[in-house]
Each structure stands twice: as structure tokens, then as C-alpha cells.
C-alpha positions in Angstrom: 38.0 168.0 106.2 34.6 169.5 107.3 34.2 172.6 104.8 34.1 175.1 108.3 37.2 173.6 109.4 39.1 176.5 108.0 37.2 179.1 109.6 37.8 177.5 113.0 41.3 176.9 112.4 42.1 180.6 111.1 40.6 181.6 114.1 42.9 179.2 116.4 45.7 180.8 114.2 44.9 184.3 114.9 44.6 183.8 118.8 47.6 181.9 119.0 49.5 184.7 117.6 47.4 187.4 119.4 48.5 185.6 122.7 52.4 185.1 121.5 52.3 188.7 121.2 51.3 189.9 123.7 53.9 187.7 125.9 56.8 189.0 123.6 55.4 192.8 124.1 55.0 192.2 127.9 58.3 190.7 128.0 59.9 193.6 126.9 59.1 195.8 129.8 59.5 193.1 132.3 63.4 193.5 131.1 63.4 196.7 132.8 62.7 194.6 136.0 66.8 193.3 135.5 68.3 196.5 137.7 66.2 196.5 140.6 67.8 194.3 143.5 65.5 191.4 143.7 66.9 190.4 147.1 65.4 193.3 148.5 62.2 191.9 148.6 62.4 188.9 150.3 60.2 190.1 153.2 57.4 190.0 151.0 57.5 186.4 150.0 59.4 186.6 146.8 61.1 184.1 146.3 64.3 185.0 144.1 67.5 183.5 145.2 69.6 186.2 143.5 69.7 190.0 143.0 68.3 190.1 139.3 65.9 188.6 137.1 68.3 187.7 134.3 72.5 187.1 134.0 74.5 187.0 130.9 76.1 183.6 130.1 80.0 183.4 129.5 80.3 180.4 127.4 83.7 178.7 128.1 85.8 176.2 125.8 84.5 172.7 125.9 87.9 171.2 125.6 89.2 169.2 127.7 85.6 168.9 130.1 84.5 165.3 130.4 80.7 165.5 129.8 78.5 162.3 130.7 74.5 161.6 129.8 72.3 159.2 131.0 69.1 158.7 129.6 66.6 155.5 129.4 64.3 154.1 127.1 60.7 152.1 128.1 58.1 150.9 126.2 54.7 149.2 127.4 51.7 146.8 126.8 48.8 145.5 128.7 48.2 141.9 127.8 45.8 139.6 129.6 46.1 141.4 133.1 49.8 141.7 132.7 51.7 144.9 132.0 54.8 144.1 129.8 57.7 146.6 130.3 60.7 147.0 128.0 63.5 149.0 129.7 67.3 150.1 129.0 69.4 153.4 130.3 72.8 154.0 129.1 75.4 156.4 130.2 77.4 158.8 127.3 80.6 160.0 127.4 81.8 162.7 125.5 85.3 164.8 126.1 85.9 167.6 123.6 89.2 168.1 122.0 90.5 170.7 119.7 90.6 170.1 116.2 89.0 166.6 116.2 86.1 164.4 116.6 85.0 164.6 120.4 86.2 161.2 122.3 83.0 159.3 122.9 81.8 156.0 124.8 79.1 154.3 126.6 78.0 152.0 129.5 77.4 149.6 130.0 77.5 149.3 126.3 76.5 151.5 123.0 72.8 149.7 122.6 72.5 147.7 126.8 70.3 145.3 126.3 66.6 145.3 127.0 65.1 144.2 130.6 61.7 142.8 130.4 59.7 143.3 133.4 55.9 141.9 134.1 53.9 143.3 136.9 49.8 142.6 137.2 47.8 145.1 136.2 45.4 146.1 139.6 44.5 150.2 138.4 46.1 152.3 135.6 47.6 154.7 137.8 49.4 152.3 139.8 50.4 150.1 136.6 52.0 153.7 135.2 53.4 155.0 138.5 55.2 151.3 138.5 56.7 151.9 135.2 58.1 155.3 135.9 59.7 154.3 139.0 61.2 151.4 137.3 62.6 153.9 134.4 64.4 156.1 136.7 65.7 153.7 139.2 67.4 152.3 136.2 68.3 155.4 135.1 70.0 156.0 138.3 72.0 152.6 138.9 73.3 153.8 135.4 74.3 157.2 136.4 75.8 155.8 139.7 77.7 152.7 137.9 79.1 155.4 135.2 80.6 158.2 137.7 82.3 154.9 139.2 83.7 153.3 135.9 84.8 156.8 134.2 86.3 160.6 135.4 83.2 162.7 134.5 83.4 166.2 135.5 79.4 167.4 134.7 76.6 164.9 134.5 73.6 165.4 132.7 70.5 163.2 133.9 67.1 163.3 131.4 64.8 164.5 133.5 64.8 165.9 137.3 66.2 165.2 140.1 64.0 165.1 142.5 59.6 164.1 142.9 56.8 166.3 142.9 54.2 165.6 145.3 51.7 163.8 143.2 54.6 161.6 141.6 54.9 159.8 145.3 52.6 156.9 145.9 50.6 156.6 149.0 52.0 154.4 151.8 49.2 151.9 151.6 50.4 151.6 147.8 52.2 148.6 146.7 54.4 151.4 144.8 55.5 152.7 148.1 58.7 150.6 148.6 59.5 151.0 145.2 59.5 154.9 145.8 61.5 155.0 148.7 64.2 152.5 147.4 64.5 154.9 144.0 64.4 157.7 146.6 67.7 155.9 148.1 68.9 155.8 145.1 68.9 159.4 144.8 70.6 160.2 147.5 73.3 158.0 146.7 73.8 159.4 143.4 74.2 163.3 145.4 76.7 161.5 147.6 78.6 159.8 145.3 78.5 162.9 142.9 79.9 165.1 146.0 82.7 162.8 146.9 83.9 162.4 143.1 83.8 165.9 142.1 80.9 165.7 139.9 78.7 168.8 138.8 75.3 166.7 138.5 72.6 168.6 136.7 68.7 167.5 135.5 68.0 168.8 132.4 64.0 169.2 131.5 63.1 169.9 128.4 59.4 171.1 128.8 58.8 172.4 132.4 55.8 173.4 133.4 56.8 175.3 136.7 55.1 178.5 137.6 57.5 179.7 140.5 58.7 182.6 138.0 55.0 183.9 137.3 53.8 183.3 141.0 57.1 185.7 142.0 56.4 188.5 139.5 52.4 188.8 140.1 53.2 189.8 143.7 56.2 191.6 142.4 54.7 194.0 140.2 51.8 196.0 141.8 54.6 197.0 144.6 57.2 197.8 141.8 54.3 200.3 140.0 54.0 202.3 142.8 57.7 203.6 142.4 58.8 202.6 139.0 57.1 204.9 136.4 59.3 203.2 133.9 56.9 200.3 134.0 53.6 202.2 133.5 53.6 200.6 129.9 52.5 197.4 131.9 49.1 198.8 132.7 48.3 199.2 128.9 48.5 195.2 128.5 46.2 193.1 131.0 49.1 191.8 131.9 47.6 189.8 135.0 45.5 187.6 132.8 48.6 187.0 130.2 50.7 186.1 132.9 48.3 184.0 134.5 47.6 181.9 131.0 51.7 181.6 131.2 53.7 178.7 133.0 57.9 180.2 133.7 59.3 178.5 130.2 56.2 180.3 127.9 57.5 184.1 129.6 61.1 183.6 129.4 61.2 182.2 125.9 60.3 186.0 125.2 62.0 187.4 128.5 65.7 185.4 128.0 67.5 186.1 125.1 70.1 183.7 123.3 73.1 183.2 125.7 71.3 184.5 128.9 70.2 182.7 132.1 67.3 183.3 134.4 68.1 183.9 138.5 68.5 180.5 140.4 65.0 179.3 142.5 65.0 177.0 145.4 62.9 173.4 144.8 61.0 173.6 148.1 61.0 170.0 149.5 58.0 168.4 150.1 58.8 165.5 152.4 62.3 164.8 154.5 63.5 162.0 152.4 65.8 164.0 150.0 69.3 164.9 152.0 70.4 167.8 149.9 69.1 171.0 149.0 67.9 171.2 144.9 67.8 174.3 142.9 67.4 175.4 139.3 67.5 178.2 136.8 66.7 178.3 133.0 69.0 178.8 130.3 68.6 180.0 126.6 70.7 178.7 124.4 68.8 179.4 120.4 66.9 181.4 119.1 64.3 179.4 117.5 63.8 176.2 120.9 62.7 177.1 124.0 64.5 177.6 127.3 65.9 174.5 129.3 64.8 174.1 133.1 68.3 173.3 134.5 68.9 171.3 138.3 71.7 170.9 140.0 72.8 170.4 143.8 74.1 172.7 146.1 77.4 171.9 146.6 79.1 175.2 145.9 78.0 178.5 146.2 74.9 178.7 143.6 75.4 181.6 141.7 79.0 180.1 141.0 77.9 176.6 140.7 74.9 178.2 137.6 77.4 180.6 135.8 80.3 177.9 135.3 77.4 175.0 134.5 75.6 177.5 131.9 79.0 178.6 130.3 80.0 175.1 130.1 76.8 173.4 128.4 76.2 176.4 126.1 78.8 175.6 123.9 77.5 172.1 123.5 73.2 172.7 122.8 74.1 174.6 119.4 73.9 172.1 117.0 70.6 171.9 116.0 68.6 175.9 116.1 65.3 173.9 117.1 66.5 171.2 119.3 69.0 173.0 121.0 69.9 170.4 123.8 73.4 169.3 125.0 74.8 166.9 122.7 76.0 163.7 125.1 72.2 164.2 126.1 70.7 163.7 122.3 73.0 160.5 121.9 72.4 159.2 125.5 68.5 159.5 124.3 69.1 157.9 120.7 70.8 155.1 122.5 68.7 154.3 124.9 65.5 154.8 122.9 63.4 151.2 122.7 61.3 150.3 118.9 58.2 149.4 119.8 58.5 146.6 117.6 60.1 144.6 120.2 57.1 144.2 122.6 55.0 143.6 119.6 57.3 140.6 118.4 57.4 139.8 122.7 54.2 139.2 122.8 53.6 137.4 119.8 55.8 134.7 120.9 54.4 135.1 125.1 51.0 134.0 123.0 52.5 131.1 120.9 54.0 129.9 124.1 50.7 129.7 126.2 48.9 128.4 123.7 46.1 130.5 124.7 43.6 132.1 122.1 45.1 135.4 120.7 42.6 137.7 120.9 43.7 137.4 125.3 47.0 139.7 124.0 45.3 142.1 121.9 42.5 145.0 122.8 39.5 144.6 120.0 40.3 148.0 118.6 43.7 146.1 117.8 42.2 143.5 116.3 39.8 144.6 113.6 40.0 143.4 110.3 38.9 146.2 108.5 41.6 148.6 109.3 42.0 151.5 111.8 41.4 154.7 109.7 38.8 156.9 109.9 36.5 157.8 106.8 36.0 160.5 106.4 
């Protein structure tokens, strides 16, 4: 380690923590925000979807709610123009019953097996678009397959549920049919969720989403002219913290342990997707941060978010720093792919073409004289 390193570093410490507090200290006053009607400002192009900023969670019993995850599992390699793909989803099902081991199966199976998929490589961006698409149209067909093989009464998908603008290909792509076939997909999963009953939910685990900051920067100047309750705002330059913040960073300070943040609207940004999307954030531990939480509008959405928080709070507590559902951890152990596999896939693609090996692996791979770093 360079001898300065530890004054750089102590430094890096000192700001992170600087910045962390700052956050927890500005949340505290935003709390105040809770018991003004949100709704009332609508006119000004807030965007809230309910009348306050944060809602106590009423955690039911699990017992007796059929719980399903799907999740899928991909691994990668460029070799000789070619990009190899690895890829598997499975579906978990978990039912809760009192005094014993939750009931638990899978589909197809407990470890599916592996498709391997080839596609030629023509620009990075394509090549990765390609295998993402591939990932959650699997994903999907797995979802869809399972709410027609078993009763589930909430599904949990790994990820969202719908694409963000720079996640859809260009029409002159050769990704483009591939897009709107997964975006089919979709919508067949919403329909088929409707017509069975199902609460369908996407759960992210690290959003990035600034909806909540965007609201409460135009918020706040028009709340300090009335609200001399919030004049400790003006002592923290509270523009530029928020502005440094993305929704999850504020309201691991703002939410506390059991609460949930008010519901936001996913504005659509094409016609493709026949349902209406929205979200909130839940809380569920002290010590991980809050979940971004989808989930279709088929009820009214206040109801639909307080019975889908109470029921998955029960189920994230079992780990204080991973605090995710538990069918979802399983679904994700299950589905998850060694990279070993496409290492001992290629090895025997290169035996069978008889071609030299150094066409499967990049030089860097290659060297004989290790891959650390002296230093």
C-alpha cells in the first residue's frame, strides 16, 4: 500500500460520514413533512399519489399465504466472435404454517437445468442488451408457467416490472423483436396474474430512482413560507444534500423499521405496456436499506400497498443486513449459475473445433506468469 494511502483514505472516511450525517439530520425534519396533506399540491406538479409522505406498516400472520419467487441466473463469455450464455430461472414456493417448517417447492425443478445460448458478437451494447432480454423473458415464461402449475396468492419477481427508456433497443436494432416479444410477455403475465387472483409485485433491491427527491425540492421552498416548524432546514444546505441523494439514500434515514413510503406512479414511456405500474418503498431492518416495491393496479393502491407491505414484512427479517423476502433469497440461490460451467463449456467447444486455444481465451487470460499485481 502506497505510504499516503492512509491519509487519502481517512479522508474518504471522514466525508463519507460527514455526508451520512447530514442525510440522517435532514431526515429528521423532513419527518415533520408526514401531517401536511400531500394531495393538496398536486397543481404544482408534485407528484405524490397519496396524502402523506410516510404510513405505518401493520405486519399480518404469514400463515396460511402462498408466497411464490422467481428469479434467474446468467453467466457469460465472449469467445472467438461468439457470446456464450448460460441461463436458468426457477419459480419458489413457500406457504407458512404454524408451528412447523414452511411448505416449500420449485419449478420446474429445485436446480432447472442450464440453457446455453450463442449469439455473434456485432457491438457490446447489443451483445449485453441480448443477454438481459434473454434473462427476463426466461424469467417470465417461469413466472407465467408457475401461477399456472400452483395457487400462489403474492408473487415476487427479482427485479421490475416494467423498462426504462434506455433499456429498449432501437427499432433498426436486431434486439428490437426480441424486446417487443419479452414486452408480450409482460403483459401476459399482468393478465394472467389478474385473472388468477395474484398480487404480483417487483422487488429491487438497489433503486436508483429520484422521483422522491425531484417531489420534495419543489415541495419545500413553498412549505417554508408557511411552516416555521421547518426553519431548521435552512441551517443544512439542504438543496445540495438532496441533490447528491437518489429516493433509497433519503429514506434509509427518513423510513423507519416497519414503515412505508407513499405510493408513486411509473410514468410510461411508450404504449406497449397495458396496465398502469406503481411503487412505494418499504423498510423492513434496521441495519439494510429500503426495498423499492412494484406492483399492478388492480385494486385500489393504497389498499393493494398496506396488505402487500404487512404481508412481506413478516417474511424479510431473517437476516438484519439482507433483509429481503425469504422465497426471494432461495428463488436467487437456486437459480444462481457457477461460473465454472462456461469455463468447462468452453474448454470442450475448443477440443471440439480443433482450433488453436488461444481463439477462446483474451491474452490477459492467458498469461503465464499469473494475474496479480506487484506491488
Amino acid at each position: 500500500m502506497n505510504i499516503n494511502s492512509g491519509d487519502v483514505l481517512f479522508n474518504i472516511a471522514n466525508q463519507i460520514k460527514a455526508f451520512e450525517n447530514a442525510k440522517s439530520n435532514l431526515a429528521k425534519v423532513l419527518r415533520s413533512i408526514n401531517n401536511v396533506n400531500l394531495k393538496n399540491y398536486r397543481n404544482l406538479g408534485i407528484d405524490f399519489k397519496e396524502s402523506s409522505l410516510i404510513y405505518k406498516v401493520d405486519p399480518i400472520n404469514p400463515y396460511g399465504i402462498s408466497f411464490c419467487a422467481v428469479d434467474g441466473g446468467i453467466v457469460q463469455r465472449e469467445i472467438a466472435s461468439f457470446n456464450i450464455i448460460l441461463l436458468r430461472a426457477v419459480a419458489v414456493f413457500f406457504k407458512y404454517i404454524k408451528d412447523k417448517s414452511p411448505y416449500v417447492d420449485f419449478f420446474p425443478e429445485a436446480f432447472p437445468k442450464v440453457d446455453i445460448i450463442y449469439t455473434r458478437i456485432t457491438n457490446q451494447t447489443e451483445t449485453d442488451q441480448f443477454a438481459a432480454l434473454m434473462r427476463i423473458k426466461k424469467e417470465i415464461q417461469t413466472a407465467v408457467n408457475a401461477i399456472k402449475h400452483k395457487h400462489i396468492d403474492i408473487l415476487i419477481m427479482d427485479g421490475s416490472l416494467h423498462f426504462y427508456p434506455t433499456d429498449v433497443p432501437n427499432k433498426e436494432s436486431r434486439n428490437f423483436k426480441l424486446f417487443l416479444e419479452v414486452v408480450d410477455l409482460y403483459n401476459q403475465l399482468f393478465e394472467v396474474s389478474k385473472q388468477k387472483q395474484v398480487h404480483l409485485i417487483g422487488l429491487i433491491k438497489d433503486s436508483h430512482s429520484n422521483s422522491l427527491i425531484r417531489n420534495i425540492l419543489t415541495l419545500l421552498p413553498i412549505l417554508l413560507k408557511d411552516r416555521s416548524d421547518l426553519n431548521a432546514i435552512l441551517s443544512y444546505d439542504y438543496r445540495n444534500i438532496l441533490n447528491r441523494c437518489n429516493d433509497v439514500d433519503l429514506l434509509n434515514y427518513l423510513l423507519e423499521v416497519g414503515e412505508r413510503s407513499c405510493i408513486f406512479k411509473i410514468e410510461k414511456n411508450n404504449s406497449l405496456f397495458e396496465h398502469d405500474i406503481y411503487y412505494f418503498y418499504l423498510k423492513s431492518s434496521q441495519y439494510d436499506l429500503p426495498v423499492r416495491i412494484e406492483f399492478i393496479n388492480n385494486f385500489d393502491i393504497s389498499i393493494e400497498a398496506d396488505r402487500l407491505s404487512a404481508a412481506l414484512l413478516p417474511i424479510m427479517g431473517h437476516h438484519v443486513e439482507y433483509a429481503l423476502p425469504a422465497p426471494l433469497i432461495e428463488a436467487d440461490i437456486r437459480a444462481r449459475i457457477d461460473s465454472q460451467r462456461i469455463e468447462e463449456i468452453i474448454t470442450h467447444i475448443a477440443l471440439l473445433s480443433g482450433m488453436p486455444y488461444s481463439l477462446f481465451r483474451k491474452r490477459r487470460e492467458r498469461s503465464p506468469f499469473g494475474g496479480k499485481n506487484i506491488a
